[in-house]
C-alpha positions in Angstrom: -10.7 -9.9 14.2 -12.3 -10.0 10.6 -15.8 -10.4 9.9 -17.6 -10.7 6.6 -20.9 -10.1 5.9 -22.1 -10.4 2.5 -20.1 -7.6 0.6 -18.5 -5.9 3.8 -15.6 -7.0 6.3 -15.0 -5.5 9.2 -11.8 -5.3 11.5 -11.6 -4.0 14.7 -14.8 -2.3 14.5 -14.1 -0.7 11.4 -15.7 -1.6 7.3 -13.1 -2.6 4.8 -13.8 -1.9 1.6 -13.1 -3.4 -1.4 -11.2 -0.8 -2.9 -9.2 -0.6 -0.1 -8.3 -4.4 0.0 -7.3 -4.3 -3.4 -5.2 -1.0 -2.4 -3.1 -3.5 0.5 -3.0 -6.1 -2.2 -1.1 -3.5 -4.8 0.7 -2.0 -2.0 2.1 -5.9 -0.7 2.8 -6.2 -4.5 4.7 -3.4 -5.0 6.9 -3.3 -1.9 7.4 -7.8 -1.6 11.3 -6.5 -0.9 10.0 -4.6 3.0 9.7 -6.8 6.0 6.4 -7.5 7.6 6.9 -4.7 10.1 7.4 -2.1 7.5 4.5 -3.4 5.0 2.2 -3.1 7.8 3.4 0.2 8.8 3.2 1.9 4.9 0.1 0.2 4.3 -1.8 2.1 7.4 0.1 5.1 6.7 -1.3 4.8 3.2 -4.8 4.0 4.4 -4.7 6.5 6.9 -5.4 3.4 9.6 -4.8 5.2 12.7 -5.8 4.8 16.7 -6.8 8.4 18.5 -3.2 8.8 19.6 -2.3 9.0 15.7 -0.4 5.6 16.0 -0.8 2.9 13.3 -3.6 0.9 14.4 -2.2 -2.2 12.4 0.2 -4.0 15.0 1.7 -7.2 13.8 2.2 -9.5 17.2 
């Protein structure tokens, strides 16, 4: 679930920061051609987004 307060949005517990919404906005950009699946996939790998059994923490339902 996203929060934001003022400046700072939090998902699942965790801050996003600007930079690194901007970094999932170039990434989206970059890669319009992948599926949903594999955009969410590189953009955790690329953020380093992971749960404590190193899997991708970004699930698309």
């Amino acid at each position: 679930m996203l929060q934001k307060n003022d400046l700072t949005m939090v998902c699942c517990g965790r801050e996003v920061t600007p930079q690194e919404i901007k970094d999932v906005q170039e990434t989206v950009s970059l890669f319009s051609n992948l599926s949903r699946y594999e955009l969410t996939e590189t953009i955790c790998e690329h953020l380093e987004w992971h749960t404590g059994v190193c899997q991708a923490s970004c699930r698309l339902n």
